[in-house]
N, C-alpha and C positions, 0 to 999 in steps of 0.2 A: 504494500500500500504506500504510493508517496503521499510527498507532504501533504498536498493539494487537500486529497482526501480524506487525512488526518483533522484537518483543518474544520470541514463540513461535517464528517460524523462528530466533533467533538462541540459543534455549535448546536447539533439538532440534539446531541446529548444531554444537553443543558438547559436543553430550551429555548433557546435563541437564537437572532438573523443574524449571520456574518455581515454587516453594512454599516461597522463602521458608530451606530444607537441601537440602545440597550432596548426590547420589546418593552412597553406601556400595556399590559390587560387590567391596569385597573378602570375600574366605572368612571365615567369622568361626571364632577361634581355637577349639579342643578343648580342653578342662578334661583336663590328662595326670597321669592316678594311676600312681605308680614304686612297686610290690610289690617288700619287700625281704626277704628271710628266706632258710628251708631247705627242705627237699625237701616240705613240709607248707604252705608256699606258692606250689609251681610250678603250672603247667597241668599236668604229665604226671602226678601222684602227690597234687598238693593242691588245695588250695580258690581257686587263684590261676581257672582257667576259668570258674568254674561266678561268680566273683564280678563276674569282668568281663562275662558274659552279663546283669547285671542293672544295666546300662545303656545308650543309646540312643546315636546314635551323635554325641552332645557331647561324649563323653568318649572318651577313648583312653588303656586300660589298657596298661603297657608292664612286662612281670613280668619282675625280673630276677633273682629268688630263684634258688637255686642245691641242688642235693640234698648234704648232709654239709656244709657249712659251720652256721659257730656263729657269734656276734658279736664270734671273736679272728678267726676265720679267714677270713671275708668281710672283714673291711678286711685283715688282710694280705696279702691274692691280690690284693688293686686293684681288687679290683669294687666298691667304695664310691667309689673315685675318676671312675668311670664315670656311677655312679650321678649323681653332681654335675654330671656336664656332660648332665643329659637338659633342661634347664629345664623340668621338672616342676613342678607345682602344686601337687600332694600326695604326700608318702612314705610307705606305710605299715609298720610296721618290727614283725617279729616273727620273735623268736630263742628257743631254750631248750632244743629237744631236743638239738642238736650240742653244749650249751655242760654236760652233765650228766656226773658223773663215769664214765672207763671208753671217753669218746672219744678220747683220748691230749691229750697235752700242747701240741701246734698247736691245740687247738679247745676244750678246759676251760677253765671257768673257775668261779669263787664266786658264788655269787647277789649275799651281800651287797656283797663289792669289787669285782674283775673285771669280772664280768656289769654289774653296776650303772654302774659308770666309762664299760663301752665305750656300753649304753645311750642315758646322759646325752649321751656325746660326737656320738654317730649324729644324737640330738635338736639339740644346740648349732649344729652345720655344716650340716645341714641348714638351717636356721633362716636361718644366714649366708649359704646358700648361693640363700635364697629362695623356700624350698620353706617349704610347714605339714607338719607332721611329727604322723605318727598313730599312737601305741604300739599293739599288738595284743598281749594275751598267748598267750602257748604253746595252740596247740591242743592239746586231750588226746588221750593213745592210749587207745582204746576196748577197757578190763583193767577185767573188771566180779569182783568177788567175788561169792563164793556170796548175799549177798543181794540181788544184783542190783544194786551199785551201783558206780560207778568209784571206783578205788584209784590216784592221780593223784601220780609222786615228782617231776610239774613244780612243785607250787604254790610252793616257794621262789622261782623266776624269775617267775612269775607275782605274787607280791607286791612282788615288787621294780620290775618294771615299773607297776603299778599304786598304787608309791610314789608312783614319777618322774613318772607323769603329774599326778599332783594337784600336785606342788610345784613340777614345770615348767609347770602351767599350759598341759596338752597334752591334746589330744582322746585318748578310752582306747576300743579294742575289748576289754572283756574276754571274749576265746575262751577262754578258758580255763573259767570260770565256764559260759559259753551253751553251746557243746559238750559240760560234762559232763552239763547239764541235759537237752539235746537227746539226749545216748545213754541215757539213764536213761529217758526217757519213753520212746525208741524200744525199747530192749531189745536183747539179747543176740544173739537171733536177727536182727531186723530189720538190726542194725548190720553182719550180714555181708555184707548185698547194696550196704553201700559201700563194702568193703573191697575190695582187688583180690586176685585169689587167687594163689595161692605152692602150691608143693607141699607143703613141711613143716607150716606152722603159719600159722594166720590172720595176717593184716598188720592190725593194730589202731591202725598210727600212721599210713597214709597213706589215700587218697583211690581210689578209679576216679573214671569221669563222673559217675556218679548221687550219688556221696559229695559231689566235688566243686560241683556244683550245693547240696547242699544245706548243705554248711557256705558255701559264698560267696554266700551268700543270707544265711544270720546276719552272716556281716561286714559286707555291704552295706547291710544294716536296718540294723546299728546306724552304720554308715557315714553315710548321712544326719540320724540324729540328733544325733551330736557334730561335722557338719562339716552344715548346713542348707544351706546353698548349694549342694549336690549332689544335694539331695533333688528338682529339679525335672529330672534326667535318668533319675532311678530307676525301672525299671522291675520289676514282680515277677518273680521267675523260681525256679526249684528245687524241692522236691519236699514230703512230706509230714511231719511230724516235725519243724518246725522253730521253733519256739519263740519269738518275737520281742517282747523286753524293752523 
């Protein structure tokens, strides 16, 4: 037997290609987005499904939003202490409806102090903790006035979050903004077929499937644009109406 051949059995012996690099069969890691919010970001009610269906399976969405929590009352319950030990890659963080006045006093809070403080602090530990951290503002609840356009009493939390992001130097979903845009082009009627139904009175703040799909399709578009390295797992998905900025 010459060399040559010594060479080749003693590489397939081993296990390995003669080329020079050592074989790689380990799994290669999932890129893991940790959804953080209220009932307007879960799979059952919000746009948390329909967002994680618009990507491929490199990534692995893990929704940990909660329905009735605000940004006092998700860290007081210790789901943010949870949150920390996912080693996640990315947070995405959106709060406002549970944080508006009328929810009682575990879950209020002020746009400009409060709201803003817990915020910053979500971004800060996040940060520490490893994770890139993605503000999202307040989805709207779809309350159109007689000229057909939304009448929206989030935009205080909504600017306040889309302070933070410029001065923290933080990627921003503004939903808040593309959602109004999106129910306004869709219209009054249309936006009923993403509403889930109730006996008394339409549900204008949360999601079914079809809703969901299509606001987590707006987050997800602009999800690639302020985080590009995510853009090569994106795949399109949701429905018609969807506006992307």
């Amino acid at each position: 037997m010459n060399w040559m051949k010594c060479l080749i059995l003693m590489g397939v012996l081993c296990g390995g290609i003669i080329s020079g690099e050592a074989a790689d069969d380990s799994p290669k890691k999932r890129t893991r987005i940790v959804l953080v919010g209220d009932s307007t970001v879960t799979d059952q009610a919000g746009w948390g499904s329909g967002f994680a269906a618009c990507f491929d399976e490199r990534v692995e969405c893990l929704n940990l939003a909660a329905g009735g929590r605000s940004s006092k009352s998700y860290r007081t319950e210790g789901r943010w202490d949870k949150v920390l030990r996912t080693g996640a890659d990315y947070v995405l963080l959106q709060f406002g409806h549970n944080d508006q006045p009328g929810k009682g006093p575990e879950r209020e809070t002020e746009p400009e102090t409060t709201y803003r403080a817990n915020m910053q602090r979500y971004v800060e530990e996040a940060r520490a903790a490893g994770m890139q951290p993605v503000l999202v503002t307040s989805l709207t609840r779809r309350q159109f006035n007689k000229a057909g356009k939304i009448e929206s009493t989030l935009t205080p939390y909504a600017v306040v979050v889309a302070d933070l992001a410029a001065k923290l130097k933080v990627p921003l979903i503004d939903l808040h903004t593309l959602s109004i845009a999106a129910a306004e082009q869709a219209g009054p009627e249309k936006c009923k077929e993403y509403s889930p139904e109730t006996v008394d009175r339409p549900d204008v703040t949360h999601l079914n499937a079809e809703g969901s799909l299509w606001m987590g399709r707006l987050v997800a578009s602009r999800l690639i644009q302020v985080v590009p390295p995510l853009a090569e797992s994106y795949r399109p998905a949701g429905t018609a109406n969807s506006p992307e900025r």
